[in-house]
N, C-alpha and C positions, 0 to 999 in steps of 0.2 A: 504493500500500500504506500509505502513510505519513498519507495523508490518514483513512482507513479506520479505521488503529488511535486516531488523534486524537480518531476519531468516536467509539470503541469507550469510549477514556477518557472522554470529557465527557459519554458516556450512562450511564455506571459512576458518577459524580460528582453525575450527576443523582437518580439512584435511592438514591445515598445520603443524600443531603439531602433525599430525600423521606424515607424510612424512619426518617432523624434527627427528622426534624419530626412524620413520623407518631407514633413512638414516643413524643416528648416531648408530643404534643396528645393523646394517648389516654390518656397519664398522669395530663394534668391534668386529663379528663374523668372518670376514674374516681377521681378524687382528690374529686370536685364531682358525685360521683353519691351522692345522698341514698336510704336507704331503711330502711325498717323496717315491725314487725311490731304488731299490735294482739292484744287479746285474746282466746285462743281461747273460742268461742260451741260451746255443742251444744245443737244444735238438734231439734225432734221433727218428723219427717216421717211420707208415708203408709206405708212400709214400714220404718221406722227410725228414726234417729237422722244427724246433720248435724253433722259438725265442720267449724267454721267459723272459718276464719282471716284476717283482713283486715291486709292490705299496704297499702305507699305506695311509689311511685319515685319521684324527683324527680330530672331529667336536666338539669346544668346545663353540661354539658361541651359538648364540640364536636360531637358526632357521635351519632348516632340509637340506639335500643337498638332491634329489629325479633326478630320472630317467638317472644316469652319464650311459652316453653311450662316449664309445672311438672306435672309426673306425682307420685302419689305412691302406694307399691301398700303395704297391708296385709297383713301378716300374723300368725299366731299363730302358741303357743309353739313347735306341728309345724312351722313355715313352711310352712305351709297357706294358700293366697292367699283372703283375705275379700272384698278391696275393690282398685280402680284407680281412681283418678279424676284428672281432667286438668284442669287452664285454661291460658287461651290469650290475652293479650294481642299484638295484631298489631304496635303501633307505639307506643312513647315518646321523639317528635321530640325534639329539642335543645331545651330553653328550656323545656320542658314537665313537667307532672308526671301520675301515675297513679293513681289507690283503686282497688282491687278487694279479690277475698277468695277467699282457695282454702277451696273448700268438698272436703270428705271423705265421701265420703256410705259408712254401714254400713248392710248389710240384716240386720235382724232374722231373719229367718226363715231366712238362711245361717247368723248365730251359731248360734240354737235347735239346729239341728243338729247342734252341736259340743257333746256330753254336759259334759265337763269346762269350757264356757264359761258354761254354766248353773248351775249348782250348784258351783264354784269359782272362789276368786280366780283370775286368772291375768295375761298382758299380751301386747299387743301390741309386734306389729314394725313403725315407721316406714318404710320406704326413699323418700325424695325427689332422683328428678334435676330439674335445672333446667337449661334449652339457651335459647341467643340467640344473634342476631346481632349485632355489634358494630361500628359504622360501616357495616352493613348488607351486610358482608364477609367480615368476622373470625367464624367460628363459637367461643362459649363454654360451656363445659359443664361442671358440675359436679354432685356427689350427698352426700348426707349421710343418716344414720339415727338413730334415738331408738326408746327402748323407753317405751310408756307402758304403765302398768297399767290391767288390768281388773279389776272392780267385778263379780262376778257377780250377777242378780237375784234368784237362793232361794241365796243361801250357806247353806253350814249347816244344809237344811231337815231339820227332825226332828221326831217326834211323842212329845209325852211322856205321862206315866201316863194311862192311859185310865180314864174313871172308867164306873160304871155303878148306873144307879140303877130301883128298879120303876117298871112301869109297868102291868101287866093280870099275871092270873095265869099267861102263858105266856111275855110277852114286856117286855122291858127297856129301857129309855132310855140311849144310848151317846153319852159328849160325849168327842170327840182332840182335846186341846190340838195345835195347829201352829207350828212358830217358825220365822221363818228372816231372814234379813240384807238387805236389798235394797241391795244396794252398787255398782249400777247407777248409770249418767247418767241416768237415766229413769225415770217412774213406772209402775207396773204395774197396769192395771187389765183385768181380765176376771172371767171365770167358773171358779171352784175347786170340782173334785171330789175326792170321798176312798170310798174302796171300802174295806171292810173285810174279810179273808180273816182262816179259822180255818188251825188247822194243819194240816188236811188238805187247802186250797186250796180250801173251799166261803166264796163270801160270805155273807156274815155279816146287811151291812146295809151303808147308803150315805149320802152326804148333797153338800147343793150347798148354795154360797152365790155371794153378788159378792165380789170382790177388789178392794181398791183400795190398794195398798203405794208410798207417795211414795220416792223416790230419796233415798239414802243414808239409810233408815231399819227400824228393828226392828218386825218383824211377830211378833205373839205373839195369840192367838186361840184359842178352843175353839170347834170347829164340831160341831152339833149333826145328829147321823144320826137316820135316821128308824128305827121302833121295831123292837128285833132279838129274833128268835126266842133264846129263854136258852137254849136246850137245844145250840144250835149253839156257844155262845161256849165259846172256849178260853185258856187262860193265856197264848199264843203264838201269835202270825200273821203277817200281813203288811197295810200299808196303801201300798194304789196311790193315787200325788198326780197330778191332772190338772189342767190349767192351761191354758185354753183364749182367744183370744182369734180376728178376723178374720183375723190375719195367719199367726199361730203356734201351734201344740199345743206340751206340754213334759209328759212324763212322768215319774215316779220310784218306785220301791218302795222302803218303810223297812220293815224289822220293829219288832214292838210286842213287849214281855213279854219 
């Protein structure tokens, strides 16, 4: 029995001066673990836009970092999921260092469909967890959140005093100024239409042009429709904004008058 519990101690002894030593070497590895963050990039892809984040680890401790996975899910103001996006580095041995870059990718064509993400400021919901293994044993995990704003691309869009000038003896020349805020990451470039309704919901007259509205910048413009019956036009109506590109339609009705 005696011999037993002797054993019992000197294996109790053992495990403690491991877990001492483990403790104290894991300390001084995360003590000696280098890392940081580079400049957020956005970037333009084929359905979006690309937040691009670029990292460094630098593993100078005793023991290996294994399986860093980083998630990191989107949301808006509804926490409404937009986006998930994942990287995955497998292994940062001891003595070793790492670059990569968590990219975030947004689709275009999911925002579009959020009326108030288009035609309003608004912001985004962060959520990032981050999971690893440590000493290739020790599971770690942790999560953090940030709220970044959004930039919408027609802030503000509105059409001011409609002017109207002759053109034949039945029919008129109609120019709508259009303004609006592009306070976007991104530049907008497509095909804008404009419909013109009287006040009893007959159109009036229409007009197309190209769009090309750079990121963070004011769009101010008179687009010229083609020639309108005068006997149709009324003090008051409505003007439907269409906004066409490959990826995305976006629509809006302002009143005029």
């Amino acid at each position: 029995m005696k011999p037993a519990i002797r054993a019992l101690g000197i294996a109790t002894i053992i495990i403690w001066i491991f877990l001492i030593a483990f403790s104290v070497t894991a300390l001084y590895s995360v003590m000696n673990l280098g890392f940081g963050f580079g400049e957020v990039q956005f970037l333009p892809s084929t359905t979006g836009v690309v937040l691009s984040l670029p990292f460094f680890i630098n593993n100078s401790g005793y023991y290996d970092l294994s399986e860093l996975n980083i998630t990191t899910r989107i949301t808006d103001s509804n926490e409404t999921a937009l986006s998930v996006s994942e990287t995955f580095v497998p292994l940062v041995s001891t003595g070793n260092s790492v670059e990569a870059a968590h990219n975030i990718s947004i689709d275009l064509s999911d925002v579009m469909e959020r009326i108030g993400l288009i035609f309003e400021d608004s912001f985004f919901v962060f959520e990032t967890f981050v999971a690893l293994n440590f000493a290739r044993f020790v599971p770690v995990q942790l999560s953090m959140n940030m709220t970044v704003p959004w930039g919408a691309p027609f802030n503000n869009v509105s059409v001011g005093e409609i002017s109207v000038l002759p053109f034949n003896s039945t029919h008129v020349r109609v120019g709508i100024p259009l303004s609006f805020e592009n306070n976007s990451y991104f530049d907008i470039t497509g095909t804008m239409k404009l419909e013109m309704y009287n006040d009893v919901d007959e159109l009036v007259t229409f007009g197309e042009t190209s769009l090309d509205a750079p990121s963070q910048s004011m769009y101010n413009d008179q687009i010229n429709m083609q020639p309108a019956d005068a006997s149709k036009l009324t003090d008051s109506g409505q003007v439907h904004f269409i906004f066409e590109t490959p990826v995305f339609t976006v629509e809006q009705w302002m009143p005029y008058g």
